[in-house]
Kinemage of the C-alpha trace (Angstrom):
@kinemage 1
@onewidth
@group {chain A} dominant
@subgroup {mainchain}
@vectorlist {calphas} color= white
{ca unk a 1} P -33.769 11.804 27.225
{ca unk a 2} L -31.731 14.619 25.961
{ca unk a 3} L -29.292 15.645 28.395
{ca unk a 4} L -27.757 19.310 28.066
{ca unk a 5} L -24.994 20.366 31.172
{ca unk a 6} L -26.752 19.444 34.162
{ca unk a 7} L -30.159 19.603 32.402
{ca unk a 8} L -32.497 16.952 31.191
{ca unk a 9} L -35.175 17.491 28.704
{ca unk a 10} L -37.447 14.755 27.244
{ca unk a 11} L -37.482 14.103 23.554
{ca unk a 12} L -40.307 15.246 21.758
{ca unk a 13} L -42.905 11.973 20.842
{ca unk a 14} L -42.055 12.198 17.018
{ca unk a 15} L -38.475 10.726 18.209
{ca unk a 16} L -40.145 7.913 20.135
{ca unk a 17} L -38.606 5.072 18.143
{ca unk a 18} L -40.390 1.817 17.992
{ca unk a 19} L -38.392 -1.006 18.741
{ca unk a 20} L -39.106 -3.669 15.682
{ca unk a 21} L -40.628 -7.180 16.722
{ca unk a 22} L -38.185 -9.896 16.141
{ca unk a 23} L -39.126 -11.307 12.820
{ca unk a 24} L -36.556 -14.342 13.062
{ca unk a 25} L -32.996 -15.141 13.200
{ca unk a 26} L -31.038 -12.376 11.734
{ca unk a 27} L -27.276 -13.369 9.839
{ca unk a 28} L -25.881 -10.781 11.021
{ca unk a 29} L -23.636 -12.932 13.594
{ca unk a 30} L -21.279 -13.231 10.898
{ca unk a 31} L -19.868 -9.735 11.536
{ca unk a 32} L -18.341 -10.811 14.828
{ca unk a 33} L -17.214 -14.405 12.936
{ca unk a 34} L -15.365 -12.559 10.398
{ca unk a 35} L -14.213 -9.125 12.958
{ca unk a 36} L -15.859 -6.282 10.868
{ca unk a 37} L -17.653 -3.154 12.588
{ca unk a 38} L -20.529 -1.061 11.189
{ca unk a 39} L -20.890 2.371 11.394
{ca unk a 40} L -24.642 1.555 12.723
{ca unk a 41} L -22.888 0.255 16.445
{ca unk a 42} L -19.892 2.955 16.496
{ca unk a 43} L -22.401 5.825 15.868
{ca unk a 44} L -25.064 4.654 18.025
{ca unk a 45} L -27.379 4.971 15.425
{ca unk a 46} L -31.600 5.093 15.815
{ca unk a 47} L -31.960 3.173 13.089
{ca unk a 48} L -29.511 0.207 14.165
{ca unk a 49} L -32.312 -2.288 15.538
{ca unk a 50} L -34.589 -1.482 12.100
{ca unk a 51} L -31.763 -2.337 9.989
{ca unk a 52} L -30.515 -5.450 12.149
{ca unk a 53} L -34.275 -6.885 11.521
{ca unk a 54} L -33.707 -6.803 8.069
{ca unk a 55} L -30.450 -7.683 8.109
{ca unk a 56} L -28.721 -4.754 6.683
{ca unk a 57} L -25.553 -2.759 7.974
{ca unk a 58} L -23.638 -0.748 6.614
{ca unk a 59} L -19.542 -1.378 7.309
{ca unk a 60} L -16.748 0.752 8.973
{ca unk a 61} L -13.433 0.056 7.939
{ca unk a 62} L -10.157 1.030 9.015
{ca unk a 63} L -10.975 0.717 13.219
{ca unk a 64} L -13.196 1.733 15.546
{ca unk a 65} L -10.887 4.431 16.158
{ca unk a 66} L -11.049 8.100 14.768
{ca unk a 67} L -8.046 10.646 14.383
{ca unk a 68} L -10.098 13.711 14.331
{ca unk a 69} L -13.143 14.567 17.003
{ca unk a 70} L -15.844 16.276 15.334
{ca unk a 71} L -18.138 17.173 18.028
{ca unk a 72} L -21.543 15.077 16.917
{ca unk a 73} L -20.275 11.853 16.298
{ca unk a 74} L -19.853 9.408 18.962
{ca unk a 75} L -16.893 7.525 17.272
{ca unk a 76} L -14.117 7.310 19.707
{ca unk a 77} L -11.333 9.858 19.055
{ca unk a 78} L -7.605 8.193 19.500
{ca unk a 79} L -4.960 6.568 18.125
{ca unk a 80} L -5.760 4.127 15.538
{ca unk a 81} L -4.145 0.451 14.601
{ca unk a 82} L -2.587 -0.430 11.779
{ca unk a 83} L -4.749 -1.437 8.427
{ca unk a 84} L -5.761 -5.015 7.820
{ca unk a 85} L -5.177 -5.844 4.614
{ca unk a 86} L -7.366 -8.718 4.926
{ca unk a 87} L -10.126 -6.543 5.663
{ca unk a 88} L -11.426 -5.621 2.306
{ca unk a 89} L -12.105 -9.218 1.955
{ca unk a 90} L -13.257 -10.196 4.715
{ca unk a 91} L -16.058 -7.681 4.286
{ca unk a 92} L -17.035 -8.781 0.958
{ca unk a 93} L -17.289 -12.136 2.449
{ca unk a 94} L -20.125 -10.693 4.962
{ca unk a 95} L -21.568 -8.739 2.392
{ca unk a 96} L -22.033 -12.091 -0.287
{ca unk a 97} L -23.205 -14.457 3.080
{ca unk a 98} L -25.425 -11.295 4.087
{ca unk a 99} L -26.957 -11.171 0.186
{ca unk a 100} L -26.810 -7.595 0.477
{ca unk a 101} L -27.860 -5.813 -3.051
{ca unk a 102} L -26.571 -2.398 -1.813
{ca unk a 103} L -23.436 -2.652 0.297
{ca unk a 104} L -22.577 0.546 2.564
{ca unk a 105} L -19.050 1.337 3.587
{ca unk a 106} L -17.740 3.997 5.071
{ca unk a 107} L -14.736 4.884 7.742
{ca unk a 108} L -13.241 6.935 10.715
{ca unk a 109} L -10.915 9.749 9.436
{ca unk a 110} L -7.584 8.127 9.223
{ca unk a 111} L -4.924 11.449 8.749
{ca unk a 112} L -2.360 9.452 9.679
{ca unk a 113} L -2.204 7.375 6.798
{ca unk a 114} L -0.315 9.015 3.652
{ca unk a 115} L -3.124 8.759 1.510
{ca unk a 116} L -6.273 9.190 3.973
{ca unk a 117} L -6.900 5.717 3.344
{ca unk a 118} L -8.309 5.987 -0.509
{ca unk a 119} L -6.094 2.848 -1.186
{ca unk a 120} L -8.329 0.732 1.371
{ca unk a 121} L -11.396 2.224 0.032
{ca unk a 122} L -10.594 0.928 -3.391
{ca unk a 123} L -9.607 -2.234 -2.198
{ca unk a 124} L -12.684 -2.700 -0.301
{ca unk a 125} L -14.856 -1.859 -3.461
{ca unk a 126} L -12.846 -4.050 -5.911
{ca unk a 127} L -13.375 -6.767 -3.223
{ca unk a 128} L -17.074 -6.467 -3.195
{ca unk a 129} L -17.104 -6.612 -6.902
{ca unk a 130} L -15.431 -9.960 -7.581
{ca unk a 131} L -17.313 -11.474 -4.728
{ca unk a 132} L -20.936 -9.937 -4.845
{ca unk a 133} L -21.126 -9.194 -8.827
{ca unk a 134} L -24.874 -8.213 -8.620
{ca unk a 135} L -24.733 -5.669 -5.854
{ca unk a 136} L -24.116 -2.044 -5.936
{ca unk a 137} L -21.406 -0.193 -3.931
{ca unk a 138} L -21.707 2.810 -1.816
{ca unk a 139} L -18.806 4.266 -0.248
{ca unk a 140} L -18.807 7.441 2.412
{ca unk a 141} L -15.720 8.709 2.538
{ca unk a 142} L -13.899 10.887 4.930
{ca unk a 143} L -12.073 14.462 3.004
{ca unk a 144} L -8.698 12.395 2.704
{ca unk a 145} L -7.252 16.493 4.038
{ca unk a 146} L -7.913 17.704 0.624
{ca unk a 147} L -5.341 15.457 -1.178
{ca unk a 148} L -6.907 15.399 -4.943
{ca unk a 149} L -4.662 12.256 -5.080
{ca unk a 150} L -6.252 10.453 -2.884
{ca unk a 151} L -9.577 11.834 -4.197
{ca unk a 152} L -8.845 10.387 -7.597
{ca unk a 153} L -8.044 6.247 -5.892
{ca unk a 154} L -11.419 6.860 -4.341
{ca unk a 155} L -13.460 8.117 -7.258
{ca unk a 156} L -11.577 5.708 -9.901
{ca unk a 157} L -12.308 2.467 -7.549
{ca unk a 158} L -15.635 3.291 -9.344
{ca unk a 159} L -18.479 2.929 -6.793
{ca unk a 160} L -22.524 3.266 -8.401
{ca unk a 161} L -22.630 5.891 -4.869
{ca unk a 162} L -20.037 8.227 -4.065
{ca unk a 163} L -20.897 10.076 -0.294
{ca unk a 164} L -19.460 12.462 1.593
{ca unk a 165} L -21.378 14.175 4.467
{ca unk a 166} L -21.111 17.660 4.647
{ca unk a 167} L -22.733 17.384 8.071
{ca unk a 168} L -23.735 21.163 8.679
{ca unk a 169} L -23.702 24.696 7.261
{ca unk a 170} L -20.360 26.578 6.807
{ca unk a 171} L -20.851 29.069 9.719
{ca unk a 172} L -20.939 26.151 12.372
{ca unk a 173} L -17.986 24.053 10.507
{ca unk a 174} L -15.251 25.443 13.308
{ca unk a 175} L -17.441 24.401 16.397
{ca unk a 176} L -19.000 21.247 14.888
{ca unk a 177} L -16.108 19.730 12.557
{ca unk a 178} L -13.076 20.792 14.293
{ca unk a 179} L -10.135 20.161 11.415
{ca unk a 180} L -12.259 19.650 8.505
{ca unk a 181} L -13.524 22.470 6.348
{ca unk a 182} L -16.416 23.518 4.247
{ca unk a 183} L -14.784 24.347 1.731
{ca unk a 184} L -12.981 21.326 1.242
{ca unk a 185} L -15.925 19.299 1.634
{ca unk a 186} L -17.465 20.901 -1.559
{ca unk a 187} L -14.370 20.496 -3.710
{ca unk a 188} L -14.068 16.591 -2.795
{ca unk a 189} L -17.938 16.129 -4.650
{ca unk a 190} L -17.309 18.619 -7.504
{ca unk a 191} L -13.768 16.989 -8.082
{ca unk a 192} L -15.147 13.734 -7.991
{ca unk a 193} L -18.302 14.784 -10.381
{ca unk a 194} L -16.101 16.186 -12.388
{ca unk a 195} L -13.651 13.299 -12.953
{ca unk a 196} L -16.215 10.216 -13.369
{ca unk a 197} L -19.253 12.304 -14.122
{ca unk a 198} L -21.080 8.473 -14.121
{ca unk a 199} L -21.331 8.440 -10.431
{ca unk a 200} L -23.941 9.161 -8.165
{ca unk a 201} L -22.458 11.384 -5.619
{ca unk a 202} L -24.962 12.519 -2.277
{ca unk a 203} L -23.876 14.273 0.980
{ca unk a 204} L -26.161 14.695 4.514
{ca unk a 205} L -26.568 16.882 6.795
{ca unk a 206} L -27.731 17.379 10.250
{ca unk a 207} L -30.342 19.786 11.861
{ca unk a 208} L -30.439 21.008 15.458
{ca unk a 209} L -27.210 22.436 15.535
{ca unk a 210} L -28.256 26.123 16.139
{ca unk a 211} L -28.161 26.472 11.983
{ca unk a 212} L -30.958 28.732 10.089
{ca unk a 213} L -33.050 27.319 7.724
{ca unk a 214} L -32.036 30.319 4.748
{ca unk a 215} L -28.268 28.466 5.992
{ca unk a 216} L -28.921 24.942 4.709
{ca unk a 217} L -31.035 25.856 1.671
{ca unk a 218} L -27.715 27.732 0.981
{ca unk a 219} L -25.490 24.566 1.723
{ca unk a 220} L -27.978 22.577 0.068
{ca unk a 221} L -27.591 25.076 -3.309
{ca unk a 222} L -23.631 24.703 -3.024
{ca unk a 223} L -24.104 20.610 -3.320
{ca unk a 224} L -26.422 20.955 -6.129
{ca unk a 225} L -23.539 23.182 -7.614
{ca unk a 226} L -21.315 20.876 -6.785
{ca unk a 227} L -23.019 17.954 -8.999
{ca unk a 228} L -24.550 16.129 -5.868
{ca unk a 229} L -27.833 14.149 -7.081
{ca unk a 230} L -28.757 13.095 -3.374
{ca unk a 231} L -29.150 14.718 -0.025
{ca unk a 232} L -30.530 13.398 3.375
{ca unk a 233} L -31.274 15.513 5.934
{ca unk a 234} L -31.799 14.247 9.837
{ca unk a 235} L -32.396 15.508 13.106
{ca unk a 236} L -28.627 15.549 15.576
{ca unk a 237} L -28.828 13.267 18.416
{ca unk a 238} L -26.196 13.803 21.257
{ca unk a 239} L -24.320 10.932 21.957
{ca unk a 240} L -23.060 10.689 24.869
{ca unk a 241} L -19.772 12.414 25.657
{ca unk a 242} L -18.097 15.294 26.914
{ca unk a 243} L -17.022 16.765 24.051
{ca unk a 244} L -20.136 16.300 21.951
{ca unk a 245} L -22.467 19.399 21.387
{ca unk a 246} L -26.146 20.149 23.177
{ca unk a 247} L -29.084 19.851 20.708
{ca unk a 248} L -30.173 23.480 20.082
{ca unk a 249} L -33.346 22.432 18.711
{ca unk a 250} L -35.545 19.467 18.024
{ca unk a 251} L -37.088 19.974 14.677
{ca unk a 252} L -40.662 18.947 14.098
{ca unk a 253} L -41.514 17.068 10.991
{ca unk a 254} L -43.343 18.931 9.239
{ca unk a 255} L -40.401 21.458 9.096
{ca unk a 256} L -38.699 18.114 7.930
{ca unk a 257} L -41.605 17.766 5.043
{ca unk a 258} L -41.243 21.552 3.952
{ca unk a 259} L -37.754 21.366 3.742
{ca unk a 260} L -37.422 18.340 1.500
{ca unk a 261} L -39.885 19.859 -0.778
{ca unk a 262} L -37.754 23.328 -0.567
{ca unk a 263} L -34.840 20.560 -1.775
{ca unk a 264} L -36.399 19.033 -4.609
{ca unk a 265} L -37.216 22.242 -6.109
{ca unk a 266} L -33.310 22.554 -6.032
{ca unk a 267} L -33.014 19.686 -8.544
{ca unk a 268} L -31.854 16.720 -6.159
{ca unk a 269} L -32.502 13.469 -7.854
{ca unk a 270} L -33.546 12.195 -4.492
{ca unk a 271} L -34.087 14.486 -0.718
{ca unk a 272} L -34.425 12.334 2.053
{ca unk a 273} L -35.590 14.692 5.023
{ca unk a 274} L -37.241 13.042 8.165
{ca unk a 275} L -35.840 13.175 12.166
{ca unk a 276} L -34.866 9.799 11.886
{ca unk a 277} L -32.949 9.939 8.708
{ca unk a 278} L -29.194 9.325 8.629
{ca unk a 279} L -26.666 9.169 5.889
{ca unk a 280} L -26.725 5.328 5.123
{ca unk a 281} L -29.974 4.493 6.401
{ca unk a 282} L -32.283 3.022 3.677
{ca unk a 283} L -29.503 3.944 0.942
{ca unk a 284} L -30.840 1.037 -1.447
{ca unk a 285} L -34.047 2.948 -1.919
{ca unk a 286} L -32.647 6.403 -2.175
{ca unk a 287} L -30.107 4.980 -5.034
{ca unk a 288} L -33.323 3.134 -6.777
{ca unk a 289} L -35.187 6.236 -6.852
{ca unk a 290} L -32.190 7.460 -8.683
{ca unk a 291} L -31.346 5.089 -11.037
{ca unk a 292} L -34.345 4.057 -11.617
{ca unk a 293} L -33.192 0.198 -11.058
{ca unk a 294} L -36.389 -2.438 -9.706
């Protein structure tokens, strides 16, 4: 159910989600052993019982708690604690017991730390490396407030998969992502592309916001511009909250098919586009089909 004011529409069938049949004990339990979150839990996401069967997750680091409130995400706005500094290795821990080969990690928006949190980031990744020396790294990283600093201890911690969402096109940024900007978004990728041109950088967005589709092939153009080699594309799901925005539109998907094909012809390595689709969810395969890595 899709609940809008005092209104409550039922979601279409193509967002009938199967629950998966329990295929066997699943290690994630170790997450609550070693006191790490995933973004999978504090986002609510579809996809969280899919990737629990196959014992994926992708992490969150640095709290539950966010400092901005972006009106999509169901991350709890407040004030956050102070880092852990064992954190970064408690993670790679999880990640090496887990036998991840692509390990996710991303964050709430910490603007109360001098540097965004970059430092942790780069922590986090040189953690993973010396513990889990045949995985890849993805990190998805808030806009560290446009500090090119901060950008620079992100993109030199070296990850194979540099993200950051751009989440929706720039006419909706001031009603959707309330203190970020488009702008800024755009200039994190390019400066990172642009410093360590090795990486694989990739953004997502969301559809049902009330954009038009000549709007995200035009977003979708500025990421290509701005070096990004992948780009998912998924339908917005209110979570619950006051504060969170109605679903203008559900988007069927076969609009979904077109517009990954409209993508493509963009020159994305890789454009994931599907309802169910979210940033981190099945990351290992869209990085494969990039590097071309078995």
């Amino acid at each position: 159910m899709e609940e809008t004011g005092n209104k409550v529409r039922r979601l279409p069938p193509w967002l009938k989600k199967r629950v998966p049949a329990e295929t066997g004990p699943v290690p994630l339990d170790c997450l609550a052993e070693l006191r790490l979150d995933t973004i999978c839990r504090g986002a609510r996401c579809p996809n969280r019982l899919d990737c629990r069967s196959r014992g994926r997750a992708a992490f969150l680091i640095m709290g539950p708690n966010c400092t901005r409130a972006c009106r999509f995400c169901a991350v709890e706005s407040g004030r956050p604690a102070q880092l852990d500094p064992d954190e970064p290795s408690r993670l790679a821990l999880a990640a090496k017991r887990l036998g991840l080969r692509h390990v996710v990690v991303t964050s709430v928006t910490r603007d109360d730390l001098p540097d965004g949190g970059a430092g942790h980031f780069a922590r986090t990744v040189a953690a993973i490396r010396e513990n889990c020396p045949g995985a890849t790294v993805e990190i998805l990283v808030p806009d560290f407030r446009g500090d090119e600093a901060a950008w620079a201890v992100a993109a030199d911690s070296r990850p194979d998969v540099f993200n950051h969402n751009l989440e929706t096109v720039e006419r909706l940024y001031d009603l959707v992502r309330p203190g970020a900007d488009f702008g800024r978004s755009l200039a994190l990728l390019d400066f990172v592309k642009e410093r360590r041109p090795e990486l694989t950088t990739k953004s997502g967005l969301m559809l049902g916001l009330g954009e038009r589709r000549e709007e995200i092939v035009e977003a979708a153009r500025a990421l290509r511009d701005a070096g990004a080699a992948i780009l998912t594309v998924g339908q917005y799901l209110r979570p619950a909250g006051a504060r969170t925005l109605p679903v203008e539109r559900f988007v069927a998907p076969e609009e979904f098919a077109a517009i990954e094909a409209e993508l493509m012809a963009l020159g994305f390595a890789s454009a994931v586009c599907s309802p169910f689709v979210r940033s981190s969810y099945n990351a290992e395969e869209a990085f494969l089909q990039v590097s071309g890595r078995d």
